[in-house]
VEXDREN-2710 file (C-alpha; in Angstrom, 1 decimal):
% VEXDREN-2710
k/r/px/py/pz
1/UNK/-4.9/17.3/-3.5
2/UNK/-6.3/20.7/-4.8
3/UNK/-5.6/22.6/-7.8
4/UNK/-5.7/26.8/-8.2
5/UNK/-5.3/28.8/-11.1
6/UNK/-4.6/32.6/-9.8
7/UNK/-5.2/34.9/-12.8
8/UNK/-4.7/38.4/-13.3
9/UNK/-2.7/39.0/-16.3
10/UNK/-0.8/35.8/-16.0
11/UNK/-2.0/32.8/-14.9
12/UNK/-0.8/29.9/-12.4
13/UNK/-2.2/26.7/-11.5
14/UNK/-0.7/24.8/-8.3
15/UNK/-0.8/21.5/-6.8
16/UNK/-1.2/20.6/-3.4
17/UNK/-0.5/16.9/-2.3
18/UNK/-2.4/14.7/-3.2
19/UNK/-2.9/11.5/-1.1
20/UNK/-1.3/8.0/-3.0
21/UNK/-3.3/7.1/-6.1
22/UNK/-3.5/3.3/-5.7
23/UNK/-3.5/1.6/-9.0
24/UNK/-3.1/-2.0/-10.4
25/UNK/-0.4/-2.6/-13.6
26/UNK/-0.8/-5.7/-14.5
27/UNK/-7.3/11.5/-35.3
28/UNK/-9.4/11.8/-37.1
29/UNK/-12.0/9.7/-35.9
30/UNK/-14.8/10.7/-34.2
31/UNK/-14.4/9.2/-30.8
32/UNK/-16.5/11.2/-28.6
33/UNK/-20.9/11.8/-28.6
34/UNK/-20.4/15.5/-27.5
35/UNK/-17.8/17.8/-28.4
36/UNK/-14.6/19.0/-26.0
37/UNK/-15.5/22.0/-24.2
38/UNK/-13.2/24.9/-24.2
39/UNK/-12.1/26.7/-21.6
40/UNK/-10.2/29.9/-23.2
41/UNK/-8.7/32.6/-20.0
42/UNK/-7.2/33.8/-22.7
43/UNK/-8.3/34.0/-26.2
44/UNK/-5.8/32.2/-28.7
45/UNK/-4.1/31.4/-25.9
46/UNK/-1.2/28.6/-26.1
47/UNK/0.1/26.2/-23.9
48/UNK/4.0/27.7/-24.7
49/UNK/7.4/28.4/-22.1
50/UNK/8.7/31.9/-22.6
51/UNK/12.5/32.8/-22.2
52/UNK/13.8/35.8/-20.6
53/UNK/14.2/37.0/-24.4
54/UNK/10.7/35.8/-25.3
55/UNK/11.0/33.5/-27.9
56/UNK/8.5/30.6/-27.5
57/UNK/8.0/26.8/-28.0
58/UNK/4.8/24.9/-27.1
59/UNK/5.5/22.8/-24.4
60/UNK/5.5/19.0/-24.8
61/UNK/7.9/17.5/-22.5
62/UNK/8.1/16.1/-19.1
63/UNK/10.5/15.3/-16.4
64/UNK/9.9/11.8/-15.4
65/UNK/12.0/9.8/-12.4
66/UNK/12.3/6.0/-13.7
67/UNK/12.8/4.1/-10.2
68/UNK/13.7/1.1/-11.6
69/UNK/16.9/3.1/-13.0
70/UNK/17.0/5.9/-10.3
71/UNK/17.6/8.7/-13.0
72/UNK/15.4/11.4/-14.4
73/UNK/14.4/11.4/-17.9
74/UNK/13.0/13.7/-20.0
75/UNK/10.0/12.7/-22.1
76/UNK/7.7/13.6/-24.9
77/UNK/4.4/14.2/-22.8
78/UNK/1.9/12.3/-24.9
79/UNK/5.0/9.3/-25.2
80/UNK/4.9/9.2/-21.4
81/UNK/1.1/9.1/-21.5
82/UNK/1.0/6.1/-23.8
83/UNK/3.7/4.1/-21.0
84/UNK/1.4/5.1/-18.4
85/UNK/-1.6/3.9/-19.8
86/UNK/-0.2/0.4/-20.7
87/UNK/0.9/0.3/-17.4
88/UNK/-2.1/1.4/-15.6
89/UNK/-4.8/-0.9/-17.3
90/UNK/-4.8/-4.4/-19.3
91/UNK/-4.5/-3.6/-22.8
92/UNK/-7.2/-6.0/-23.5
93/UNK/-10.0/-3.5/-22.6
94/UNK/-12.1/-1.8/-24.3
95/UNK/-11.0/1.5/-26.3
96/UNK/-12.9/4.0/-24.9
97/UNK/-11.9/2.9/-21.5
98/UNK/-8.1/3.1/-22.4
99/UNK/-9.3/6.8/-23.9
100/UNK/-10.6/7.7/-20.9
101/UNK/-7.2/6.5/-18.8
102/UNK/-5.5/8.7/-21.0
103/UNK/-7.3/11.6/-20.6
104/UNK/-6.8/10.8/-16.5
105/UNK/-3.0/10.2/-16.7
106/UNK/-2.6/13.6/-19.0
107/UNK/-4.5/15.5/-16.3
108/UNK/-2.3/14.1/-13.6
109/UNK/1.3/14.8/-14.8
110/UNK/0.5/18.6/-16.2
111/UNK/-1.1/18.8/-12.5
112/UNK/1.7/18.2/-11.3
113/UNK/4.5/19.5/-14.0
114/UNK/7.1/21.9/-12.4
115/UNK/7.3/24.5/-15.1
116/UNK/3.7/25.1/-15.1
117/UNK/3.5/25.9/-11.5
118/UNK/3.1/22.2/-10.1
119/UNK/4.9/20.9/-7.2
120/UNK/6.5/18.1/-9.1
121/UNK/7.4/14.6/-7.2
122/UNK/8.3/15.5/-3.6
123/UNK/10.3/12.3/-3.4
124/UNK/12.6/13.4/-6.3
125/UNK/13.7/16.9/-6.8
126/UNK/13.5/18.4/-10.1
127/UNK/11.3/15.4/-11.0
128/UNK/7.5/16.3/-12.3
129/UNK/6.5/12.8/-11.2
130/UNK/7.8/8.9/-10.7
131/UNK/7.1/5.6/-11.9
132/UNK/6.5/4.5/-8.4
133/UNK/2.2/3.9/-8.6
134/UNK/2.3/4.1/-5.2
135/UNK/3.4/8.0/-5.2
136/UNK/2.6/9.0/-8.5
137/UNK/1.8/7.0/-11.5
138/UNK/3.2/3.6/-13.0
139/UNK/4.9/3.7/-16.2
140/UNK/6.7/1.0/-18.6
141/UNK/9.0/1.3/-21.5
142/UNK/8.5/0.0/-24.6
143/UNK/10.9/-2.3/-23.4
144/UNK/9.3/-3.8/-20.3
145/UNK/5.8/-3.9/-22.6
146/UNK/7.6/-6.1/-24.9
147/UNK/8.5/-8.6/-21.9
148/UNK/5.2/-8.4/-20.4
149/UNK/3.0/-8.6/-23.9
150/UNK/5.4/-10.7/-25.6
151/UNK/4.1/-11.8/-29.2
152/UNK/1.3/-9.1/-28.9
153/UNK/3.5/-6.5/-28.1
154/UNK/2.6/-5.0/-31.8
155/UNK/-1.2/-5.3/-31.3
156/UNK/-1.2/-3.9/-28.1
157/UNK/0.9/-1.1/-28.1
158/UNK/-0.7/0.2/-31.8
159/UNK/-4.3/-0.2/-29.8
160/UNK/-3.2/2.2/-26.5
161/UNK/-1.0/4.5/-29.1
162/UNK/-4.2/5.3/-30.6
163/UNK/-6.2/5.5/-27.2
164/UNK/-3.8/8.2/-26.6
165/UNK/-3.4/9.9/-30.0
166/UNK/-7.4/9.7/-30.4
167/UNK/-7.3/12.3/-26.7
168/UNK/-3.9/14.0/-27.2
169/UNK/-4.1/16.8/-25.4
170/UNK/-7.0/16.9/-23.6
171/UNK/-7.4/17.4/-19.6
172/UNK/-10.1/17.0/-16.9
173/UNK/-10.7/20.7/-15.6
174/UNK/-13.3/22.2/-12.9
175/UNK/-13.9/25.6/-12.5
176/UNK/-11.0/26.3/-14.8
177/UNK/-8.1/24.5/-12.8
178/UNK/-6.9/20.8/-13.6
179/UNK/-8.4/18.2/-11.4
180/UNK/-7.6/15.2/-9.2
181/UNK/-7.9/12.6/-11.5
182/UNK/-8.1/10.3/-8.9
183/UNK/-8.8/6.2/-10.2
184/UNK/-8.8/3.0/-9.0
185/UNK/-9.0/-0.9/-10.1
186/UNK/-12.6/-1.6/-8.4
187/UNK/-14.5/-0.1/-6.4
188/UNK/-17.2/-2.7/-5.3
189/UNK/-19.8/-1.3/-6.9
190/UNK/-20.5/2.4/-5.8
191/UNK/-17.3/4.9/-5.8
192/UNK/-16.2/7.1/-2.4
193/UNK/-16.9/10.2/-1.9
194/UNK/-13.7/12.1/-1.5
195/UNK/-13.8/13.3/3.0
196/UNK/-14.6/10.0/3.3
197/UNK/-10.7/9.0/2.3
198/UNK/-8.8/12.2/2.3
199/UNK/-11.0/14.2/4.7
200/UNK/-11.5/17.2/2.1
201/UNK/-14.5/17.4/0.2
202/UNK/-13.9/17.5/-3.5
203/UNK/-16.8/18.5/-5.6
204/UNK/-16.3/16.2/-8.6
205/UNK/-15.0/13.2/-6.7
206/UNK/-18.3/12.3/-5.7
207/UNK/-19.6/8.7/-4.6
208/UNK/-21.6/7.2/-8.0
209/UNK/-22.6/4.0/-8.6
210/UNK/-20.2/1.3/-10.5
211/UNK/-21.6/-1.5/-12.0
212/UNK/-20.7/-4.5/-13.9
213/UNK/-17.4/-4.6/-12.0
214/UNK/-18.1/-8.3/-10.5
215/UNK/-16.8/-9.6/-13.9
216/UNK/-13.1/-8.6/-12.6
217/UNK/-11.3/-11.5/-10.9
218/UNK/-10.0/-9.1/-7.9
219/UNK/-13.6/-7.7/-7.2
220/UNK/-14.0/-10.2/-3.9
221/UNK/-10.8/-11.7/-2.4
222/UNK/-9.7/-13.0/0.4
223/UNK/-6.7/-13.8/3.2
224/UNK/-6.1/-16.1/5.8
225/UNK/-4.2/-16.1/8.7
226/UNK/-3.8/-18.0/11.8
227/UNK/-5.5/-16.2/15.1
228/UNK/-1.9/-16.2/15.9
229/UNK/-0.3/-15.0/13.2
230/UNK/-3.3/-12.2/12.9
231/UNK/-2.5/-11.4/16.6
232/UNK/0.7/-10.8/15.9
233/UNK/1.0/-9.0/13.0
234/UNK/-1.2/-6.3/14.7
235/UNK/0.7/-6.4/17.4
236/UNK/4.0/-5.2/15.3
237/UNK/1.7/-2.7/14.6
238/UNK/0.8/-1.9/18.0
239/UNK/3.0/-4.0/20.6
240/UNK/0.6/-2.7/23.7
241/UNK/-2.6/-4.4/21.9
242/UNK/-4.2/-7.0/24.6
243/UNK/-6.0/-9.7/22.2
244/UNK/-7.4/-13.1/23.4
245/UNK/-6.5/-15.9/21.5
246/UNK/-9.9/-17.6/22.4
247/UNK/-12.5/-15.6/20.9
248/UNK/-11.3/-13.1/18.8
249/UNK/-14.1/-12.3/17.0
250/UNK/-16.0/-10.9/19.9
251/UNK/-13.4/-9.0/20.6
252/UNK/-13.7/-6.8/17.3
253/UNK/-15.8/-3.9/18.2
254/UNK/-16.8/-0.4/17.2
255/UNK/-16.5/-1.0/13.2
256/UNK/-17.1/2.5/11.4
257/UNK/-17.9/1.9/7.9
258/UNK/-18.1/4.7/5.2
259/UNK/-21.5/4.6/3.3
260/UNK/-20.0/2.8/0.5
261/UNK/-18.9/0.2/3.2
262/UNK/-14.7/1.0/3.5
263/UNK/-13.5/0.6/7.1
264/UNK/-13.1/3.8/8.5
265/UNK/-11.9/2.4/12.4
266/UNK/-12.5/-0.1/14.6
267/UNK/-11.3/-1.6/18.1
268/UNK/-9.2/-4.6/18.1
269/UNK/-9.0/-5.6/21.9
270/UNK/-7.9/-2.0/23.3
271/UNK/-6.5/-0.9/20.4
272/UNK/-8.0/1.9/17.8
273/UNK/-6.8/0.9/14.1
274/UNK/-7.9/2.8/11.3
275/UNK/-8.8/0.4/8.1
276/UNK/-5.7/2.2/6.1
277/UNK/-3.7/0.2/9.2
278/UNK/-5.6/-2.8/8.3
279/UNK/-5.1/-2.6/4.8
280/UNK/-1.4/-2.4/5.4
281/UNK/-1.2/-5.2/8.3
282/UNK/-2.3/-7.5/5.8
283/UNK/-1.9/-6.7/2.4
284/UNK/-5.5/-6.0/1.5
285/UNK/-6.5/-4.8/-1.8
286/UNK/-8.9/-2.7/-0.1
287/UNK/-10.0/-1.0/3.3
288/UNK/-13.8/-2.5/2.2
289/UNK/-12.7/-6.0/4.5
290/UNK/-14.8/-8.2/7.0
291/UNK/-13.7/-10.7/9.7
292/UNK/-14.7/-14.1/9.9
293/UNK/-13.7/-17.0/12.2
294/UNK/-13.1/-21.2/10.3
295/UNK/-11.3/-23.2/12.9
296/UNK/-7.5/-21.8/13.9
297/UNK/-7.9/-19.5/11.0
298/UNK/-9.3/-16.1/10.7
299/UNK/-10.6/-14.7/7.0
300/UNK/-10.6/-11.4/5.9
301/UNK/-13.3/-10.8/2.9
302/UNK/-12.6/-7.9/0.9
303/UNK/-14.2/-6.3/-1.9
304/UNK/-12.7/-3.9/-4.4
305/UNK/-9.1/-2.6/-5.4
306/UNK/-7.8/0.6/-4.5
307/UNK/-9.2/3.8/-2.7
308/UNK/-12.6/3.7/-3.9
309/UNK/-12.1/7.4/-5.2
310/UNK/-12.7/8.4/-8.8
311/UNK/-12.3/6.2/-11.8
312/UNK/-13.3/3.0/-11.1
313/UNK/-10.9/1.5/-14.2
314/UNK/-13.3/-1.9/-14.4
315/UNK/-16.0/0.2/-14.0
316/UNK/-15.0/2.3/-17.1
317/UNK/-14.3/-0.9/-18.9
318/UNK/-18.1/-2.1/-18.5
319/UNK/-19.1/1.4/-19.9
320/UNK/-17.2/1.0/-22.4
321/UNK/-18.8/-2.3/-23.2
322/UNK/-22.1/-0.8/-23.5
323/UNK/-21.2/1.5/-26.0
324/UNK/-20.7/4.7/-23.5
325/UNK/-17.4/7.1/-25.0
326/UNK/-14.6/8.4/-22.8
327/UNK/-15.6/11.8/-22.5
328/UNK/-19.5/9.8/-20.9
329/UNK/-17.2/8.3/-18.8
330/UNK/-15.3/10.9/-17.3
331/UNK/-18.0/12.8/-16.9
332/UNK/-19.5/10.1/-15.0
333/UNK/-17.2/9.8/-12.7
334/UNK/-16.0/13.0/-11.9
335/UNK/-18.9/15.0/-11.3
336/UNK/-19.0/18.0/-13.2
337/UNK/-15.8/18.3/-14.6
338/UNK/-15.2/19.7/-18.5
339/UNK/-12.7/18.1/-21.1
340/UNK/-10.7/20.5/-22.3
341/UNK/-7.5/21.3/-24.8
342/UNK/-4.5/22.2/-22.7
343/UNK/-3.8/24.7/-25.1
344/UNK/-6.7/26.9/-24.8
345/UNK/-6.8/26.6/-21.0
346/UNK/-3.4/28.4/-19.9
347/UNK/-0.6/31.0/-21.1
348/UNK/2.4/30.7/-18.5
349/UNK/4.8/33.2/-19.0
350/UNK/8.4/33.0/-16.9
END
């Protein structure tokens, strides 16, 4: 996904699609080491929505498409930031990390916000994004959070209120346009460099390293299937594959790995998958897999959660742990970005 801001006396930003963002869902204060930088195109300028008479509000809402209820809602943008962040990551981590999810989420739905020049949710019109995590970004009521925190629903939701409230309105910008806030669960220790999933190079999605993410209890998984049941999932997949049953192993060939060690392809008998197909076959939290034969069984080894792009969220959580703020996170993971106010970044005028 790509972002452009074309200024000459006004100024539009635009989004162009960005490949799934796989996730897991299970003011005063001084919360960051170095200042906000601010990006002004426009001196005093103000995040606001003109009329054709030109009276002005600041803009604060967003249209949101709950899938659960298949109806569009409108939303107070840093409310819908705080249902996305307890959706996103366990409210049991550390503050800073939940500050820096914020400031990701916040980035991601003005990216993609309608009336600011986004292309909204392709899958619903008129929608700026979904709850679906698969397409856009999850979200949960307060209502759903109350089922899944139960008696510390309170505790919880006062701790991300004020992970968002500490960052309200700040956004991840590069060369003056909103980014791909791009995250993850886990990235096996060392993030992917943008091409190496999506094909386009992004200069701030850059491959860094991710420790202390081997505390997380998804960081190495793994699945077994019978040799027949592997043979014939792939070949639902691809019903010309020619696989012996005997030695299967052997017959695995060809495996192109990206330097951080995701599957890029590889030859099953005389079939080319790519490890998204993989991934998919088998439910795999990751395209970062290896084969291995134990009797009638074959087991698939992965390592990591998600795309391996961006944020690692465990990552961001073992920062956190050692004292790093949001903003040294964010910067860490997207490569030369700035933190910004939305308000002093655009003036859209309609």
């Amino acid at each position: 996904m790509k972002y452009a801001i074309y200024g000459i006396s006004l100024i539009f930003f635009s989004l162009i699609i960005l490949p799934s963002i796989i996730v897991f869902g299970f003011n005063s204060h001084k919360t960051s080491s170095t200042p906000a930088s601010e990006v002004k195109l426009i001196d005093g300028g103000k995040l606001v929505k003109l009329d054709n008479l030109g009276n002005t509000d600041l803009y604060h809402t967003v249209n949101v498409f709950i899938t659960n209820q298949n109806k569009i809602q409108k939303m107070d943008l840093e409310e819908y930031v705080k249902g996305v962040v307890a959706a996103e990551m366990p409210a049991e981590f550390e503050i800073e990390a939940l500050k820096a999810q914020a400031v990701a989420a916040r980035t991601y739905v003005l990216s993609k916000e309608i009336a600011l020049g986004g292309k909204g949710c392709d899958l619903h019109p008129g929608a700026d994004v979904c709850t679906d995590s698969e397409h856009c970004q999850a979200w949960q009521s307060e209502g759903e959070l109350k089922e899944k925190w139960g008696k510390n629903f309170d505790k919880y939701y006062a701790k991300i209120s004020q992970a968002v409230e500490d960052t309200k309105g700040l956004v991840l910008v590069y060369d003056d346009a909103l980014i791909v806030p791009a995250y993850h669960a886990i990235s096996g220790g060392k993030t992917e460099n943008s091409e190496d999933v999506w094909q386009s190079k992004i200069p701030y999605l850059r491959s860094v390293v991710s420790p202390g993410e081997e505390a997380a209890s998804k960081y190495k998984t793994t699945v077994i299937v019978s040799k027949e049941e592997f043979i014939n999932k792939l070949k639902q997949k691809e019903p010309s594959l020619k696989l012996d049953n005997s030695n299967i192993l052997t017959q695995i060939k060809d495996v192109e790995r990206t330097q951080v060690g995701h599957v890029k392809s590889l030859k099953i008998g005389n079939i080319t998958f790519n490890g998204k197909d993989i991934k998919e076959i088998f439910n795999l939290n990751s395209t970062n897999f290896s084969f291995e034969a134990q009797g009638n069984n074959i087991v698939i080894t992965v390592i990591g959660y998600g795309h391996g792009v961006g944020m690692s969220q465990y990552g961001a959580n073992a920062m956190a742990k050692q004292g790093k703020k949001f903003d040294e996170i964010l910067k860490y993971y997207y490569t030369g970005i700035e933190i910004v106010k939305i308000e002093n970044l655009l003036k859209i005028r309609y």
